[in-house]
N, CA, C and O atoms as a GROMACS GRO file, in nm:
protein
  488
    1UNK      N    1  -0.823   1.707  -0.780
    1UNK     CA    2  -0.730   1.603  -0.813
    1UNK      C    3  -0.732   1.496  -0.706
    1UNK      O    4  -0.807   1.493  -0.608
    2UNK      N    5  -0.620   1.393  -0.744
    2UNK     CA    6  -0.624   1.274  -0.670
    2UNK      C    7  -0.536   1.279  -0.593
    2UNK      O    8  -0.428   1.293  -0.650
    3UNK      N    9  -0.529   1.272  -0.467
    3UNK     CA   10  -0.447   1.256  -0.438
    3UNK      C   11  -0.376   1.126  -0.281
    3UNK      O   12  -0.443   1.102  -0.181
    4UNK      N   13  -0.226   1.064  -0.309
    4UNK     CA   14  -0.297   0.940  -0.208
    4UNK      C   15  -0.144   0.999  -0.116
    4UNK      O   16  -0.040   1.060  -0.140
    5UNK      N   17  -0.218   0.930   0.008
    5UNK     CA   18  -0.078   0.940   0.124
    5UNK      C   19  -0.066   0.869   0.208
    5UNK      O   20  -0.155   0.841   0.287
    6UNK      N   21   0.097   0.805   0.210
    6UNK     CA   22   0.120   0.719   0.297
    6UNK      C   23   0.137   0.741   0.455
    6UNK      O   24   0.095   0.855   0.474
    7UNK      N   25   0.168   0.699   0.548
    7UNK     CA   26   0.219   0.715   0.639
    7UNK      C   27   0.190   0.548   0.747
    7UNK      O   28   0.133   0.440   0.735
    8UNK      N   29   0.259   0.610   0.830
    8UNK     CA   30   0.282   0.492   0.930
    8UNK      C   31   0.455   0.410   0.930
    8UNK      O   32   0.493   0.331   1.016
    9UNK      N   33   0.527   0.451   0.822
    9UNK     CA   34   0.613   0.418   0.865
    9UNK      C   35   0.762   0.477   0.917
    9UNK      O   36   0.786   0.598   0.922
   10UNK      N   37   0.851   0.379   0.953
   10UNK     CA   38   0.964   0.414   1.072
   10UNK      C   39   1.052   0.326   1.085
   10UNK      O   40   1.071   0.242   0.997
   11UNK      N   41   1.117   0.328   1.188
   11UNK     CA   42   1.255   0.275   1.232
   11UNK      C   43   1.206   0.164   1.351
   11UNK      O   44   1.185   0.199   1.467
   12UNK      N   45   1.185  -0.013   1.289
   12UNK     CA   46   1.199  -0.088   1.398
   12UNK      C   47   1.265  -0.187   1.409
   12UNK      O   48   1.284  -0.245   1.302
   13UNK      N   49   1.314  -0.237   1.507
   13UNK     CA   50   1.403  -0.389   1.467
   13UNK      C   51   1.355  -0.502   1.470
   13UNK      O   52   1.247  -0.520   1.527
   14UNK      N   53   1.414  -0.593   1.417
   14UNK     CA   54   1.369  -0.730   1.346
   14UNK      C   55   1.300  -0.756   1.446
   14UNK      O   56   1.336  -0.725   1.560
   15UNK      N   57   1.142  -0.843   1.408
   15UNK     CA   58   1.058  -0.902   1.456
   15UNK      C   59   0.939  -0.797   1.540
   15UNK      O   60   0.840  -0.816   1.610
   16UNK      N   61   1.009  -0.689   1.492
   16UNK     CA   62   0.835  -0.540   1.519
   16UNK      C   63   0.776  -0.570   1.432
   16UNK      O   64   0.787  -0.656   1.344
   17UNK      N   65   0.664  -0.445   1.472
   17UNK     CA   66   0.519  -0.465   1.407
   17UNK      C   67   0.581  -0.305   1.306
   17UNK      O   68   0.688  -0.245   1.302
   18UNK      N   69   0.414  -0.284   1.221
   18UNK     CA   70   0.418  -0.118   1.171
   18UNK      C   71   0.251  -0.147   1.093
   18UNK      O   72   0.179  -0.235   1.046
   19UNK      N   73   0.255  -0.053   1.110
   19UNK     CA   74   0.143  -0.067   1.032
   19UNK      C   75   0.082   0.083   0.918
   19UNK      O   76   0.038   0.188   0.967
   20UNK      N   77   0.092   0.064   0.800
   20UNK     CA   78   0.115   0.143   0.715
   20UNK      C   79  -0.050   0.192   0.681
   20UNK      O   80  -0.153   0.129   0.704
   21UNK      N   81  -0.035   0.315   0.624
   21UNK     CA   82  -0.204   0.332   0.605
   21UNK      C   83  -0.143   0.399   0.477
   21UNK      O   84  -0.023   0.414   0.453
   22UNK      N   85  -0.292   0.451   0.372
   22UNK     CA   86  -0.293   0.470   0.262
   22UNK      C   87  -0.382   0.544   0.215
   22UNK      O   88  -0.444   0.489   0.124
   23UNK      N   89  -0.427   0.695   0.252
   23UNK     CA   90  -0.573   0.752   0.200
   23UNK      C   91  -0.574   0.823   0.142
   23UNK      O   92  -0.486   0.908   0.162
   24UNK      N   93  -0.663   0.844   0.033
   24UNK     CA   94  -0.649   0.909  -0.143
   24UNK      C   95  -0.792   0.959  -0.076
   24UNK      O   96  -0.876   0.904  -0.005
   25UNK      N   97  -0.779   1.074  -0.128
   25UNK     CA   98  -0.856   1.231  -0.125
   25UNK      C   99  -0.868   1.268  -0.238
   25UNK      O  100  -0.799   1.213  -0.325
   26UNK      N  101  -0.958   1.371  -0.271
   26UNK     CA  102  -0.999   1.412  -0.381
   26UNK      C  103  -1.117   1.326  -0.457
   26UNK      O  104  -1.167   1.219  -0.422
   27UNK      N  105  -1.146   1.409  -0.576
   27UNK     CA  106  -1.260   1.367  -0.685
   27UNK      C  107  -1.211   1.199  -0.684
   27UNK      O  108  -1.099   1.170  -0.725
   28UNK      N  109  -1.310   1.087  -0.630
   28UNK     CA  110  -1.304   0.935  -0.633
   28UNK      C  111  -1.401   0.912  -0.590
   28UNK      O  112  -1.451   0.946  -0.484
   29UNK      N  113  -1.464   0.804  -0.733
   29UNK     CA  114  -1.586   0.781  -0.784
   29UNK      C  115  -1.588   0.648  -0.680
   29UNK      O  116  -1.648   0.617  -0.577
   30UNK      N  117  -1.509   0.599  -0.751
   30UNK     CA  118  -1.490   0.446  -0.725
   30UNK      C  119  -1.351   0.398  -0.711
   30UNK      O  120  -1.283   0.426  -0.809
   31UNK      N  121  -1.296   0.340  -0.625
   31UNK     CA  122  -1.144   0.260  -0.601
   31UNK      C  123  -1.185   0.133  -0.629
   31UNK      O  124  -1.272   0.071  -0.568
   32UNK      N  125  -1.107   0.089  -0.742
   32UNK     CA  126  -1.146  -0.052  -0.781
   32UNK      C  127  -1.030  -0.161  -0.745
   32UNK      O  128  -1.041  -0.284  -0.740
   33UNK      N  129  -0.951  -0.105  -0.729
   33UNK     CA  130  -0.774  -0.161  -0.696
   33UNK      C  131  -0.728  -0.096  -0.635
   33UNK      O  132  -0.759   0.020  -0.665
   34UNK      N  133  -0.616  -0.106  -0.495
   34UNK     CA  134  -0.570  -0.065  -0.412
   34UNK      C  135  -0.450  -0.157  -0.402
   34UNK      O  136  -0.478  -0.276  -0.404
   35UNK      N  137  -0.290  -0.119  -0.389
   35UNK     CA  138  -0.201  -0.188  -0.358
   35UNK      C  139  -0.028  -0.133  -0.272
   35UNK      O  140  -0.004  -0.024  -0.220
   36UNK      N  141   0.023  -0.200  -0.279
   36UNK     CA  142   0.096  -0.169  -0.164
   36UNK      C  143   0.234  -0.224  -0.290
   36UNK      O  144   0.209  -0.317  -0.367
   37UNK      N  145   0.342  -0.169  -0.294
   37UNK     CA  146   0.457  -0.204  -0.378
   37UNK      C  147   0.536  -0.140  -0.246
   37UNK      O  148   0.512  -0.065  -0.152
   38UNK      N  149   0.648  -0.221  -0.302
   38UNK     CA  150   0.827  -0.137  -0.189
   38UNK      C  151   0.917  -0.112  -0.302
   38UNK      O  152   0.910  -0.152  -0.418
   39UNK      N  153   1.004  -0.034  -0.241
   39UNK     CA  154   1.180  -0.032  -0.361
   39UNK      C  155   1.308  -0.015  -0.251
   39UNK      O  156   1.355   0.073  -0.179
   40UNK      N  157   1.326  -0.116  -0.277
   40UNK     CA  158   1.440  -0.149  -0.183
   40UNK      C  159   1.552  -0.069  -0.269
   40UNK      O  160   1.550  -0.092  -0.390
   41UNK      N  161   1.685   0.055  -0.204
   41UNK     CA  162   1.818   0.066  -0.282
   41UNK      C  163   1.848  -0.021  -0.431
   41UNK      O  164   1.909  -0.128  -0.427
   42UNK      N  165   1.816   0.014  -0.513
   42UNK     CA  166   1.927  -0.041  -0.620
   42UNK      C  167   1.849  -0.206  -0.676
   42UNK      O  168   1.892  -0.305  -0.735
   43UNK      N  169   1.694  -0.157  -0.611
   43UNK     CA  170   1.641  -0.273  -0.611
   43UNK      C  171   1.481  -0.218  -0.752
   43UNK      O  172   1.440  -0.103  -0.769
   44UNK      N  173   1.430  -0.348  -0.824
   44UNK     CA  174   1.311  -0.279  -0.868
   44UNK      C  175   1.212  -0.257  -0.753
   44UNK      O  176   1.228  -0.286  -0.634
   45UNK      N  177   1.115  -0.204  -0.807
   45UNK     CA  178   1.002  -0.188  -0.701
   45UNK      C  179   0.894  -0.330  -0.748
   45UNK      O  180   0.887  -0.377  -0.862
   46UNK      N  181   0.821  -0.374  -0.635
   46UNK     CA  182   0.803  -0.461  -0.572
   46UNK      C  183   0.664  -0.521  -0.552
   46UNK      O  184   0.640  -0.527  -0.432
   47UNK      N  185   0.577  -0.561  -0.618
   47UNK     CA  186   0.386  -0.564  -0.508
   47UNK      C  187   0.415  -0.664  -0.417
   47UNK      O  188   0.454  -0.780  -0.434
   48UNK      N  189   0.387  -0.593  -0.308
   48UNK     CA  190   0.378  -0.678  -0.217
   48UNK      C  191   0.254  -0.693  -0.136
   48UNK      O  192   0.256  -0.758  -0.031
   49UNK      N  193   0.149  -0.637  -0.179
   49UNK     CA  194   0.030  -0.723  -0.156
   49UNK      C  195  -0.103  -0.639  -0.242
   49UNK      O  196  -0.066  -0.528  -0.278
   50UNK      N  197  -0.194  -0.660  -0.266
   50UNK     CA  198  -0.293  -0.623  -0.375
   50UNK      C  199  -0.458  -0.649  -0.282
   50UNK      O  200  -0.478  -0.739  -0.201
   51UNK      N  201  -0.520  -0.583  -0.308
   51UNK     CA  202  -0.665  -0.581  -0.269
   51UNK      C  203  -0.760  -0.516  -0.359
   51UNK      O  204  -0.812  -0.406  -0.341
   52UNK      N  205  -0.781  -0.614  -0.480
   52UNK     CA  206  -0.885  -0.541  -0.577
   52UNK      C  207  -1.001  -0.565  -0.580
   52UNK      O  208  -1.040  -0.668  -0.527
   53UNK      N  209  -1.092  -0.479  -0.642
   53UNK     CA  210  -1.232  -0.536  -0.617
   53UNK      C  211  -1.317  -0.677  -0.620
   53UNK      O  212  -1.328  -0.749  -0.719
   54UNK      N  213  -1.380  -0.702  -0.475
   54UNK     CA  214  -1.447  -0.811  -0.466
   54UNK      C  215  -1.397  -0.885  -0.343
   54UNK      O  216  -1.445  -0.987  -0.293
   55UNK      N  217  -1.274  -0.802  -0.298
   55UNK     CA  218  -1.241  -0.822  -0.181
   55UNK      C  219  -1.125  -0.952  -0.187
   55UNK      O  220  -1.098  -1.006  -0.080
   56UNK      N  221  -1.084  -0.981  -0.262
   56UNK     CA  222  -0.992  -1.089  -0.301
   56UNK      C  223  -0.846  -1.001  -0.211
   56UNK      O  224  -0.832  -0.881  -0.188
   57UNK      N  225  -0.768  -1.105  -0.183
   57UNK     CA  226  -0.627  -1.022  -0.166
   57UNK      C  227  -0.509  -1.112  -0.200
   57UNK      O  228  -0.530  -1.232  -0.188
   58UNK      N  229  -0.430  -1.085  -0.226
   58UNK     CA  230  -0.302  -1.107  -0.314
   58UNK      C  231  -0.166  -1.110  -0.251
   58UNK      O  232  -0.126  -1.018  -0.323
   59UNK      N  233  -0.080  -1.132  -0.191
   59UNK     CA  234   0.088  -1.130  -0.158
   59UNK      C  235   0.189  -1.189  -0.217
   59UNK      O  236   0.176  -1.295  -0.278
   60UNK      N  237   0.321  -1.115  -0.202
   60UNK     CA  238   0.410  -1.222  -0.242
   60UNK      C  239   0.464  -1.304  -0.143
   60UNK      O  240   0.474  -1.294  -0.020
   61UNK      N  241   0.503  -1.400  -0.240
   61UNK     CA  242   0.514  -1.464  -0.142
   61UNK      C  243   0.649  -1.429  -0.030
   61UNK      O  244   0.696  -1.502   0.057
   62UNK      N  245   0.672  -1.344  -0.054
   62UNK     CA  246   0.806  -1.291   0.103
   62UNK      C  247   0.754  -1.279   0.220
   62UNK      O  248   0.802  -1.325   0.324
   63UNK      N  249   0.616  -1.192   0.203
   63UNK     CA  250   0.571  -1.138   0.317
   63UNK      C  251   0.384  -1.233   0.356
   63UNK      O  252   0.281  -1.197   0.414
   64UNK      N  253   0.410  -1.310   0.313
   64UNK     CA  254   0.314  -1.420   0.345
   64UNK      C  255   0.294  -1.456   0.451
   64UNK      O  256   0.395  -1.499   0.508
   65UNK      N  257   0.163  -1.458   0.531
   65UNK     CA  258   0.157  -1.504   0.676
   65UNK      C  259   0.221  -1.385   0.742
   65UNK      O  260   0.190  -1.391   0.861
   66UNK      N  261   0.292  -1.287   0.721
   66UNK     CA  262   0.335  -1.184   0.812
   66UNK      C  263   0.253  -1.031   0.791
   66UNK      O  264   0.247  -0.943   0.876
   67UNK      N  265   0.207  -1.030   0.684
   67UNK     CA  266   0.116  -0.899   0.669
   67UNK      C  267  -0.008  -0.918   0.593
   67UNK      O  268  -0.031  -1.014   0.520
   68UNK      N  269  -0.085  -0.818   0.615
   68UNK     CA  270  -0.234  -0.855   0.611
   68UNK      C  271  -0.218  -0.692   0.548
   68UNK      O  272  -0.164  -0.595   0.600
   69UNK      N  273  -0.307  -0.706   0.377
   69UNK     CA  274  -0.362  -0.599   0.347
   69UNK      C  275  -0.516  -0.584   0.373
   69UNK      O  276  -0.589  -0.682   0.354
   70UNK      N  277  -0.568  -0.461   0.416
   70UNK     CA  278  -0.712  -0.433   0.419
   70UNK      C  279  -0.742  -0.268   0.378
   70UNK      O  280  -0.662  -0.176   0.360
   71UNK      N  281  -0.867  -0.272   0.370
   71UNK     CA  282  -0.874  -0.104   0.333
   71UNK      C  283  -1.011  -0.057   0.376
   71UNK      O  284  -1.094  -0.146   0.395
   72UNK      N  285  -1.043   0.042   0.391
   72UNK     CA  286  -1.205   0.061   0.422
   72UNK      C  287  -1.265   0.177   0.303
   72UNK      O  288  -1.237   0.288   0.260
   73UNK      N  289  -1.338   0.100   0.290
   73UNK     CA  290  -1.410   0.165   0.141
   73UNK      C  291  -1.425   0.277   0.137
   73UNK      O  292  -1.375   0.362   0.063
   74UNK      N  293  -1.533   0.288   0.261
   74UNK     CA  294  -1.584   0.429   0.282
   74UNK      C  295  -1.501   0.539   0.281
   74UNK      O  296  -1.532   0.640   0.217
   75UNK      N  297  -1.363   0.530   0.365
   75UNK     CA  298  -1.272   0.631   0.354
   75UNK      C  299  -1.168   0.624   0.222
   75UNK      O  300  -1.089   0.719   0.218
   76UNK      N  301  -1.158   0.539   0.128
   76UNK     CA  302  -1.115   0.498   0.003
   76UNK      C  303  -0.929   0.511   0.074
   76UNK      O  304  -0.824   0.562   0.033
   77UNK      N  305  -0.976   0.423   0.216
   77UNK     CA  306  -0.801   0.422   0.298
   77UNK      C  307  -0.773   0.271   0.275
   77UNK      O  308  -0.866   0.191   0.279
   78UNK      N  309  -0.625   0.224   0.248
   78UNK     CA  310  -0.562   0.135   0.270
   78UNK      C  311  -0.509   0.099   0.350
   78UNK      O  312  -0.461   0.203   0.394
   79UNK      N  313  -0.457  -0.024   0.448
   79UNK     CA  314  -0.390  -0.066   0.558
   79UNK      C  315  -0.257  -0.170   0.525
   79UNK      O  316  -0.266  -0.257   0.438
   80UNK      N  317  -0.201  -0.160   0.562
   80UNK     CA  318  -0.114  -0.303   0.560
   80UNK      C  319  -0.050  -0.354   0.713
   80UNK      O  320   0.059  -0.299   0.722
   81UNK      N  321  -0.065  -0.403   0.786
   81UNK     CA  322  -0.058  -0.470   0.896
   81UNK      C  323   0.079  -0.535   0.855
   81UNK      O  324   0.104  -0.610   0.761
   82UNK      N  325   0.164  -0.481   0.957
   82UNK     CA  326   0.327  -0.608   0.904
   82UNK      C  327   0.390  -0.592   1.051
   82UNK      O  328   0.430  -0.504   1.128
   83UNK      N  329   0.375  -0.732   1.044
   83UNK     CA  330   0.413  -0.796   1.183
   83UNK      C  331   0.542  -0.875   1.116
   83UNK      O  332   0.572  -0.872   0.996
   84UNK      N  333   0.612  -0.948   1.224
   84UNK     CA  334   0.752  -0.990   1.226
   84UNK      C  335   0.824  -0.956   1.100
   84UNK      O  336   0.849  -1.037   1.010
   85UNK      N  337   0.860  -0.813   1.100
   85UNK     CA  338   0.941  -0.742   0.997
   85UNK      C  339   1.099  -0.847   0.997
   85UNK      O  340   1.163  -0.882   1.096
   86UNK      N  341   1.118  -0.868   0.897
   86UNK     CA  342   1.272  -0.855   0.886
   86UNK      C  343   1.333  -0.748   0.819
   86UNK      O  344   1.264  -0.663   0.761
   87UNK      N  345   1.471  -0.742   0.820
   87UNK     CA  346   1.558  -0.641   0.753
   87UNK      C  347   1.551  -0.627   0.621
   87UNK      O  348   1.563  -0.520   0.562
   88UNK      N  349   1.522  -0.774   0.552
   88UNK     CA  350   1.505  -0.782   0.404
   88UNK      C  351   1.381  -0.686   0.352
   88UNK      O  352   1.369  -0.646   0.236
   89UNK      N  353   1.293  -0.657   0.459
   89UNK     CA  354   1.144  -0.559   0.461
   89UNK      C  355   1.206  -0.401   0.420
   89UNK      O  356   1.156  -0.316   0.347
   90UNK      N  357   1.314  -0.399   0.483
   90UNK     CA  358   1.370  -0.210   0.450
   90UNK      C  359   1.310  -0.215   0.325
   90UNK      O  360   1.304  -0.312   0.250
   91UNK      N  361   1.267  -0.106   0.309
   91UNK     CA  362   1.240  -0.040   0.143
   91UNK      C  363   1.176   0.101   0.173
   91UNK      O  364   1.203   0.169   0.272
   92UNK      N  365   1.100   0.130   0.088
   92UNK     CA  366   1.037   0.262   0.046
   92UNK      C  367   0.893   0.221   0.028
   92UNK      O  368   0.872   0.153  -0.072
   93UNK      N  369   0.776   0.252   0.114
   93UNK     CA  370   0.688   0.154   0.072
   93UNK      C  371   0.543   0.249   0.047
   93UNK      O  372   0.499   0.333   0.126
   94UNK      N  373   0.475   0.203  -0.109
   94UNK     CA  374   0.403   0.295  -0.211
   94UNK      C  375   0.317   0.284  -0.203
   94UNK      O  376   0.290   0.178  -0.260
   95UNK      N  377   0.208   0.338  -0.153
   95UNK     CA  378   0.061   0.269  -0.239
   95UNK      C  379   0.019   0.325  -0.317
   95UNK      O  380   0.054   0.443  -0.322
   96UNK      N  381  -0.090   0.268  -0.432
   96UNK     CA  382  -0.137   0.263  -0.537
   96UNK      C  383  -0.264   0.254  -0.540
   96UNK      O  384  -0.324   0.186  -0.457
   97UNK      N  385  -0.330   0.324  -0.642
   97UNK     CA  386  -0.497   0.294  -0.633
   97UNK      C  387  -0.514   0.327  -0.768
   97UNK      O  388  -0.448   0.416  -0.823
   98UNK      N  389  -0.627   0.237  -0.843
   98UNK     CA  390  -0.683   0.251  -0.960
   98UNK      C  391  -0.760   0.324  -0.912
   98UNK      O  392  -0.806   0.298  -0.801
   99UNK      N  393  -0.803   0.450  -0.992
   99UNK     CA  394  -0.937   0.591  -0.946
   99UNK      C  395  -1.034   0.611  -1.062
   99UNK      O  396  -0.992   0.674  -1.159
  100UNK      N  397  -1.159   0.564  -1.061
  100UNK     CA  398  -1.243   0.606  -1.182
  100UNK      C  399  -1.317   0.740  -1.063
  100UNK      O  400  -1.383   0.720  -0.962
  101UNK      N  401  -1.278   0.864  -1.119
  101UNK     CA  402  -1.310   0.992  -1.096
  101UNK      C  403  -1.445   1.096  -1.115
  101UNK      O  404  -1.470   1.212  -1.081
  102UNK      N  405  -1.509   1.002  -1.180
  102UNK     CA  406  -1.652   1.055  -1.161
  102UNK      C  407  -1.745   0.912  -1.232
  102UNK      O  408  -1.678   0.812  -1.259
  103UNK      N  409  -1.843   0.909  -1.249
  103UNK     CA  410  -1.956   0.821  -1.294
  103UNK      C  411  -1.925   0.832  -1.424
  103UNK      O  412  -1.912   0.723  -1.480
  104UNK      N  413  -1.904   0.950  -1.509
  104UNK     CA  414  -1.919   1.008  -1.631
  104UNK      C  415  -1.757   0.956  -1.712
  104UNK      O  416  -1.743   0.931  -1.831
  105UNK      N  417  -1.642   0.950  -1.597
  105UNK     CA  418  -1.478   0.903  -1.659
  105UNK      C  419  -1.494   0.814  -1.798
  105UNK      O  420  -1.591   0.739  -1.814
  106UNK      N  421  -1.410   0.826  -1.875
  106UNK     CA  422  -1.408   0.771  -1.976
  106UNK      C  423  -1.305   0.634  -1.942
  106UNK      O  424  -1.303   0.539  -2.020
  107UNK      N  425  -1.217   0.636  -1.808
  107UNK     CA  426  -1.118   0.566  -1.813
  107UNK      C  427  -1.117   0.589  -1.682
  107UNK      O  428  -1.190   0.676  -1.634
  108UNK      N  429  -1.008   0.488  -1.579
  108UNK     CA  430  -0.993   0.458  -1.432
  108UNK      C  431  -0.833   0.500  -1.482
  108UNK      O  432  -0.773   0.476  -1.586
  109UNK      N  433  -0.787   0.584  -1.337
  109UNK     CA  434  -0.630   0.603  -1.346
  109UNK      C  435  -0.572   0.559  -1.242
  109UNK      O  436  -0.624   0.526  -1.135
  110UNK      N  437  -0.449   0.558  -1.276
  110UNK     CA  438  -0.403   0.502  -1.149
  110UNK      C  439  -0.283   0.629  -1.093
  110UNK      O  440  -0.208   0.712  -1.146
  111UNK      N  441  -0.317   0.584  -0.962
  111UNK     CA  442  -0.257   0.740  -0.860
  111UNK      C  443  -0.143   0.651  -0.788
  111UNK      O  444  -0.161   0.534  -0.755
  112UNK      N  445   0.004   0.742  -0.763
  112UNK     CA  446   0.078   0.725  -0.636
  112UNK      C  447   0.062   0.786  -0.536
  112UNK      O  448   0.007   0.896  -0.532
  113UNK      N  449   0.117   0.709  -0.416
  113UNK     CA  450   0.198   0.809  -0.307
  113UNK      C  451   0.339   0.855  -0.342
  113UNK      O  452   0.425   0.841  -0.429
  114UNK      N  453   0.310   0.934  -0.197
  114UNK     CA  454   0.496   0.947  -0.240
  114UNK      C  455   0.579   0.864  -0.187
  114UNK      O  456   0.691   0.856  -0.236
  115UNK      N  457   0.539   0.775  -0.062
  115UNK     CA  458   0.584   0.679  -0.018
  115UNK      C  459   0.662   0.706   0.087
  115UNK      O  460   0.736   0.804   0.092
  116UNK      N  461   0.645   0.596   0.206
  116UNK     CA  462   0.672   0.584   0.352
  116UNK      C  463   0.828   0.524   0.369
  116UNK      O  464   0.808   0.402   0.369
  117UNK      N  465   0.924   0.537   0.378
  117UNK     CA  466   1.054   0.483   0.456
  117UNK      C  467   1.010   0.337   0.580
  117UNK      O  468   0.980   0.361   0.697
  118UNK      N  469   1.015   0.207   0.528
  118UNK     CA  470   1.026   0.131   0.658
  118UNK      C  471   1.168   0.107   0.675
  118UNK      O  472   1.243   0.124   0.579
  119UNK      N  473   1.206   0.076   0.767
  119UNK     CA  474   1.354   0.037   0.824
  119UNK      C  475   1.371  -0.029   0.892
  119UNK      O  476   1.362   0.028   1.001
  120UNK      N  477   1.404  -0.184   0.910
  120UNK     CA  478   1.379  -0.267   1.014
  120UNK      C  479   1.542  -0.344   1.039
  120UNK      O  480   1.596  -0.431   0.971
  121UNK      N  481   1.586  -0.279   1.148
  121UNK     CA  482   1.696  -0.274   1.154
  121UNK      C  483   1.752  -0.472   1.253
  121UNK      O  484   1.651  -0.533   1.288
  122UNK      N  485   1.846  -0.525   1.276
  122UNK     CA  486   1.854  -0.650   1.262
  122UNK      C  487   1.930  -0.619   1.427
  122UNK      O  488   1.973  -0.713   1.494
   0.00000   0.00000   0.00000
């Protein structure tokens, strides 16, 4: 099976860094999409930045100029680099990967984490 995991995040106050990682294990053929969503309390959940194939990358615009998604193929790991956190950043933060699971898949799925706690306290 597939499976993806977050880590890297924690407890920092306004204007820290963190830097989140994202690596899916298991049967993966190919990662064609890789992304990063949050869920803030009482809030929907969120993309807040996207890296799909061809190397293109994507943000909203909240966290623009403050975080940088990247990933390295080879380890089918995700990064997100987030520098000058604000408080509005607290959430629950997910990554995501489209997984075509062998050469032979009839279809690409898409996998969660279970997701990292940031907290960026003011």
């Amino acid at each position: 099976q597939v499976q993806l995991v977050e880590s890297g995040g924690g407890l920092v106050q306004a204007g820290g860094s963190l830097r989140l990682s994202c690596a899916a294990t298991g049967s993966i053929f190919s990662t064609n999409f890789m992304a990063w969503y949050r869920q803030a309390p009482g809030k929907q959940r969120e993309l807040v930045a996207a890296i799909p194939s061809g190397g293109s990358t994507n943000y909203a615009d909240s966290v623009k100029g403050r975080f940088t998604i990247s990933r390295d193929n080879a380890k089918n790991t995700m990064y997100l680099q987030m520098n000058s956190l604000h408080p509005a950043d607290t959430a629950v933060y997910y990554c995501t990967a489209r997984v075509r699971r062998s050469w032979s898949a009839r279809r690409e799925y898409d996998y969660w984490g279970q997701g990292t706690q940031v907290t960026v306290s003011s």
